[in-house]
N, C-alpha and C positions, 0 to 999 in steps of 0.2 A: 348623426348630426353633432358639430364641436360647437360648444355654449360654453363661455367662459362665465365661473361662477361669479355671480356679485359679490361685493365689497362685502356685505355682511354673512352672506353664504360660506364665503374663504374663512370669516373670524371664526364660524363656528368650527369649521372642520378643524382650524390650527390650535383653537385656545383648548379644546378639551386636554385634558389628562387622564390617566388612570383613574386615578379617584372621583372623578368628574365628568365621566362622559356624558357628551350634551346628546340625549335623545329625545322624543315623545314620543312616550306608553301610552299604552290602555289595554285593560285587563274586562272582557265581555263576557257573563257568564249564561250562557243559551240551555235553554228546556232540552231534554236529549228525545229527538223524537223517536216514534218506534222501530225506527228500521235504522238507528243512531245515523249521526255524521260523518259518513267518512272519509277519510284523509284525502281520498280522490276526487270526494265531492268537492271540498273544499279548497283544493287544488285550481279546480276548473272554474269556481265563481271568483278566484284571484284572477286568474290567467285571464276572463272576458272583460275585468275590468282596466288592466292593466294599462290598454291604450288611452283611458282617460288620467292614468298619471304617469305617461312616459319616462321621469324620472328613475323611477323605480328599476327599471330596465338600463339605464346608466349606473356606471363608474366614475370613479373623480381620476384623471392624471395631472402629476405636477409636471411645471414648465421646469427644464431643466433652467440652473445658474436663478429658479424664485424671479425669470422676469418677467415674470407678468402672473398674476391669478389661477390658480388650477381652472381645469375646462373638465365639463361633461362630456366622454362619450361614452357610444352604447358601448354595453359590454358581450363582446360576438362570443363568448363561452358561458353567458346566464343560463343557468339550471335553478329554476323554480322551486326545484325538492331541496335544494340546498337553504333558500331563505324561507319556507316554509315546512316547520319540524314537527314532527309526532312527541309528544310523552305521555305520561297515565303516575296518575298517581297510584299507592297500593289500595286498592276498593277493600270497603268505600274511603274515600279521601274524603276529610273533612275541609273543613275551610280555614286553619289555622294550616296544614301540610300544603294548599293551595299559595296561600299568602308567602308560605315561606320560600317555595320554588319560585314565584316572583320576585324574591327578594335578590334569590342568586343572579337570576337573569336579568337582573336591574342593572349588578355589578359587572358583567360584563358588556369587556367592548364589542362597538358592532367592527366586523374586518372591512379596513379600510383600501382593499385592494378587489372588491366586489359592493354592487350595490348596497347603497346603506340601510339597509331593515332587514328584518326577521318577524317573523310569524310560528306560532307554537299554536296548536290542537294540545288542549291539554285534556287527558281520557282520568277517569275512574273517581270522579267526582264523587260524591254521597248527594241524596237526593234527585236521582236522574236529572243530572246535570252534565253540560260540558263548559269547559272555558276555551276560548281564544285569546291570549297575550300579544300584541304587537307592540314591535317596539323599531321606532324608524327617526334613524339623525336627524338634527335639528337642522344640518343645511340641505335638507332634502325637501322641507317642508317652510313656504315663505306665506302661504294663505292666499294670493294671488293668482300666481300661473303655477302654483303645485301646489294639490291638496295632500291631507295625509289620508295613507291608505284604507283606515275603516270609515273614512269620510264616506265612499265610494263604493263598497262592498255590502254598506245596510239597503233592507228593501225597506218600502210600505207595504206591501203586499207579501203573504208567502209565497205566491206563483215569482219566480224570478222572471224579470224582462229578457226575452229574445237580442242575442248580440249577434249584428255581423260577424260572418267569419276571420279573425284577425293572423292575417298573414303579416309576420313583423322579419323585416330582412336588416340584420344588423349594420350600420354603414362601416366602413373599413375604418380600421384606426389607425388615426395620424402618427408618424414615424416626429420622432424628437426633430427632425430638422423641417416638418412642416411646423411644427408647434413655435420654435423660434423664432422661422419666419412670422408665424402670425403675430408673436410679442413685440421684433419689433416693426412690425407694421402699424400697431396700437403705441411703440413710443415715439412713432412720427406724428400720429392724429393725436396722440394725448400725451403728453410726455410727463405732466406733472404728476396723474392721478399714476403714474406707472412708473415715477418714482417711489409716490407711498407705497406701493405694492411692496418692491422689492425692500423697500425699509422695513416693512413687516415681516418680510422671508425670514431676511435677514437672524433681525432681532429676535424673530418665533414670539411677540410676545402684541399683542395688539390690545392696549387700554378700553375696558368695558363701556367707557363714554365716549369714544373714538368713532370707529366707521359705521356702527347703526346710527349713530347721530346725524351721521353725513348723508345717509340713505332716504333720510324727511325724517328725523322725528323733530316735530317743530320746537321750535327753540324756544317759545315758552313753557315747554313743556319741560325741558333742559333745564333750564332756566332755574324754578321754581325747584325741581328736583333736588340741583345742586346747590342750590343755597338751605335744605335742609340739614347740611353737615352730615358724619356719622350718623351711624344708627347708636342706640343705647346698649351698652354692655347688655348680655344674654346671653344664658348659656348653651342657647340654639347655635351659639357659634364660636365654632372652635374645627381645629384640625379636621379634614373631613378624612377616615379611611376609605377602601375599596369594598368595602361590606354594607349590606342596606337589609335593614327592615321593612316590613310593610304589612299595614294594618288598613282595613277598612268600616266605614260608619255610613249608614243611611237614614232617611226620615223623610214620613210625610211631606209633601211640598204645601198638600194645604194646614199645615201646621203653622209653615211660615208665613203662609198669605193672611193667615189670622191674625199673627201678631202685624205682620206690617200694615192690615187695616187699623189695628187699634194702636197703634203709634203713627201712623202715615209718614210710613217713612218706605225703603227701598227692600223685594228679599235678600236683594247683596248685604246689605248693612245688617238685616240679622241672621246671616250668613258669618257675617265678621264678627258679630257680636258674640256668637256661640263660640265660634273661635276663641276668641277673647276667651269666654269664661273658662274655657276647658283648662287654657294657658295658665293663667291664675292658677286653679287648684292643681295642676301640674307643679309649675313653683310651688307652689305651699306643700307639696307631697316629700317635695324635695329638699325643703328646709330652706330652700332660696329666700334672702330678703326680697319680700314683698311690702312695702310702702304704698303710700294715697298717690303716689306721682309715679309708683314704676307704670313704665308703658313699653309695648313690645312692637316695633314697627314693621309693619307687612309692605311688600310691595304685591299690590291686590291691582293686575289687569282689569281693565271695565270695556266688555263688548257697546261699543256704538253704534247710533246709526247712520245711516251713509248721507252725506247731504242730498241728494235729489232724495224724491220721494220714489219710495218701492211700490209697485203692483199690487194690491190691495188680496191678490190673490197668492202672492207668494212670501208670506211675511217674513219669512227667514233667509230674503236676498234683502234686507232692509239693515241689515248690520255690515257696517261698509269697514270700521277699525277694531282695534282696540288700545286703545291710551293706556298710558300709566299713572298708576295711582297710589300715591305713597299716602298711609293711614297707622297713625298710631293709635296701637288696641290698648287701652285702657284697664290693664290684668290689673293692679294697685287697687281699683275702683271694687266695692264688692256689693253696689247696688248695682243686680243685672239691668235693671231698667236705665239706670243713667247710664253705664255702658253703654248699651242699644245710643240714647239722645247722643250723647259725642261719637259718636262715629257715623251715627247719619248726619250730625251739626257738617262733619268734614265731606260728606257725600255732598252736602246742598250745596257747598263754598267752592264746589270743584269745578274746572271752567265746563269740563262737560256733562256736568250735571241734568242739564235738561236732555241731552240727548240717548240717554242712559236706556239699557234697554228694564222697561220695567215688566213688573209680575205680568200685565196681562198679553204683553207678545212673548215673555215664555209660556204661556200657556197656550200659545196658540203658532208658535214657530213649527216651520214645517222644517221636511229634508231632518238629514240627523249629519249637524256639523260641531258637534264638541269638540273631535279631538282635533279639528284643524283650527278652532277655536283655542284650544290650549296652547295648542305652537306658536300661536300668535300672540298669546299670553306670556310664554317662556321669552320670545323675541323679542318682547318689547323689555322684559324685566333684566335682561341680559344686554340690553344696551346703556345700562345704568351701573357705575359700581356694585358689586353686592354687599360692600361697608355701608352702604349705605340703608339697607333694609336685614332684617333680623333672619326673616322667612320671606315664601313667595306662597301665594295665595291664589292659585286660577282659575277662575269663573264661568261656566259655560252654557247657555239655554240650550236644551234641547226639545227633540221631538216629544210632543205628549201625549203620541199617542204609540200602539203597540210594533215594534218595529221590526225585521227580519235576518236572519247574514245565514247566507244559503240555504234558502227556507225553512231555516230554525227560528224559534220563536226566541228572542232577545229580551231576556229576563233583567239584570244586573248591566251598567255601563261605569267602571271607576277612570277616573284622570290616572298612571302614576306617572308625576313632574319628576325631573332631573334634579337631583342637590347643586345647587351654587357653589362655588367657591365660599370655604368654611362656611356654609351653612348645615344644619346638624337635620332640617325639617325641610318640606314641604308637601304643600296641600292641595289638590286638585278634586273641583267641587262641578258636579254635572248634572244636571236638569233631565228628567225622563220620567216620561209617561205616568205624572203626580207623584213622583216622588226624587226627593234629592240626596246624590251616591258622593261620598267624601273617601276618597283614592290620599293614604298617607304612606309618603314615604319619606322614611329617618336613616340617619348613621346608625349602624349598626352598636358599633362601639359609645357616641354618646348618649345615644337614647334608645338604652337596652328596654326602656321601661316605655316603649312607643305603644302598645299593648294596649297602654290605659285608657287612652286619647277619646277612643269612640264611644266609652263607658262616660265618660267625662263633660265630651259632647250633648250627651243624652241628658246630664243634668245641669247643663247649662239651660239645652233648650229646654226642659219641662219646667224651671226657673220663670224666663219668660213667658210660657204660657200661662205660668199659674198668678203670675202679675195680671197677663192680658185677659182673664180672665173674671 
């Protein structure tokens, strides 16, 4: 079937660069059970899900002469064993030789001439462990009518559910002169929106507040965003290379729910607050001016909920968006407690502040939707300059209770987000089964010293505890 992509789908595919391909990761580290995982296995529990994201099984073609939007079709020579890859580290692999093999496969592109994802089984972990890496384009995934693929592949149970048999017959693919014909077919019915197209062929350059704007993000949303100016010099941002780091930090979830009862404020806000503080002594490590007024501005997604009311039985279909939310972190400030107060003061003044999902439907969110949560996260934050925020910050409630991916038991779940245009950070923050997993991924070249980050974290937040205390 030919689906021409959306206005924002086509930005993603076009604006990447080298240095900046626009993906969403996640990195799952599973219990190795006794008889391990293997690559066949884990073959077969893609393949039965794959009818529930048809995309995956598509390719992009452009229209020849850019008149009209690349289209989806299937692609009649997918080989499975090509987007799902074997490796092993040397046993036992620690977690520092783990981290780093994600860093490489961060940097590279996905081929844009076959379906856009990959999938890695990564063998010889230390502590009978395995990892699963996926990593799948950001125009592949809208949160809507495409989820991303570990959305889809976790269980609740270790018995895996029974799939019909899936017979998939590829539809034939359109010859360049049916594709014309369909463009202009589209610049008889639409002729304006199909001129923007070809002005973006054109040009190859499509402005970051441009066509997701056009797509609904509402215009006070716009609005408010753009009238913040610039972000404040940082030196999170600069030049981005082809090379990434990547570090990970975890913690108690009811750590946070302690402090956010004894301030009543949000876990996101002392989610940002730790943030914050880590930032701070990052600068200070570094010798950066640090002042009472330096502040570092994140663009921090906030999951909402849907206007109608959700089924009291399914509480994790009650998140219908995700907004954006521009929040300056407060690193100058070196009382962690008034950190925490100004950054929840900006959480309460937000317009969707009351609709926010709080602690207690992450503690009780079902289904395990993070990483389709994150892309929805990057999407929004990608429809906004990235002059305009320092980092990106993505937030995701998860399942809390013990979850499965082909009947392994699902120990570890990290975000890792795509670097922005010059942005040197960012940070994907996920909710799971009491406790919360911080996925950091940096330039390689400006912040050799990404390392520190989860040490840093740690005393931020025992900072706050030992206040809330």
């Amino acid at each position: 079937m030919v689906t021409r992509l959306s206005a924002s789908d086509a930005s993603f595919f076009r604006l990447e660069n080298s240095a900046t391909p626009m993906y969403v990761g996640s990195l799952q580290i599973l219990r190795k059970p006794r008889n391990g995982l293997s690559y066949e296995t884990l073959l077969a529990t893609v393949e039965h899900r794959l009818p529930q994201i048809p995309r995956y099984r598509q390719k992009v073609r452009e229209v020849s002469y850019g008149l009209a939007r690349p289209v989806w079709i299937d692609d009649r020579d997918f080989d499975i064993t090509y987007h799902i890859r074997r490796s092993a580290l040397p046993s036992p692999g620690s977690d520092a030789q783990l981290h780093e093999l994600i860093a490489r496969l961060c940097a590279r592109p996905l081929d844009k001439s076959r379906p856009l994802w990959e999938m890695y089984l990564v063998e010889g972990l230390e502590k009978n462990r395995i990892a699963i890496f996926t990593k799948s384009h950001q125009a592949l995934v809208n949160g809507m009518t495409a989820l991303e693929i570990d959305h889809v592949i976790a269980d609740r149970t270790q018995k895996q559910p029974q799939f019909d048999e899936d017979i998939w017959i590829p539809a034939r693919e359109p010859s360049d002169r049916q594709l014309l014909l369909g463009a202009f077919g589209e610049w008889i019915a639409r002729p304006t929106q199909q001129a923007a197209a070809v002005r973006s062929a054109l040009t190859e350059a499509v402005t970051n507040t441009g066509q997701l704007v056009d797509l609904g993000r509402r215009a006070a949303d716009v609005a408010r965003i753009v009238a913040r100016g610039t972000a404040p010099n940082s030196p999170l941002n600069t030049t981005v290379s082809r090379n990434r780091r990547f570090s990970v930090a975890s913690a108690g979830l009811e750590d946070f729910r302690l402090i956010r009862a004894r301030y009543d404020c949000d876990i996101n806000d002392v989610v940002l607050a730790v943030v914050a503080g880590a930032l701070r002594n990052w600068l200070l490590s570094r010798g950066e001016p640090v002042t009472a007024t330096t502040a570092v501005r994140a663009m921090a997604p906030m999951s909402v909920y849907a206007d109608t009311e959700a089924d009291s039985t399914s509480p994790g279909q009650a998140i219908g968006e995700v907004a954006p939310f521009l929040v300056d972190l407060p690193v100058g400030e070196a009382n962690a407690v008034v950190r925490l107060s100004q950054i929840a003061h900006a959480t309460e003044t937000h317009p969707t502040a009351a609709s926010l999902v709080d602690a207690r439907t992450i503690i009780t969110l079902s289904g395990f939707a993070p990483p389709t949560l994150h892309a929805m996260g990057i999407r929004v934050a990608t429809s906004f300059s990235a002059r305009q925020f320092n980092l990106l910050i993505t937030n995701a409630p998860g399942a809390q209770k013990q979850m499965y991916i082909a009947g392994t038991k699902l120990l570890e779940t990290y975000s890792v987000p795509p670097l922005l245009h010059n942005q040197a950070l960012a940070i994907g923050v996920t909710s799971y089964n009491g406790t919360l997993y911080f996925g950091i991924n940096a330039d390689r070249d400006a912040m050799s010293d990404v390392d520190m980050l989860p040490s840093l974290m740690r005393e931020a937040l025992d900072e706050l505890l030992e206040a809330a205390r």
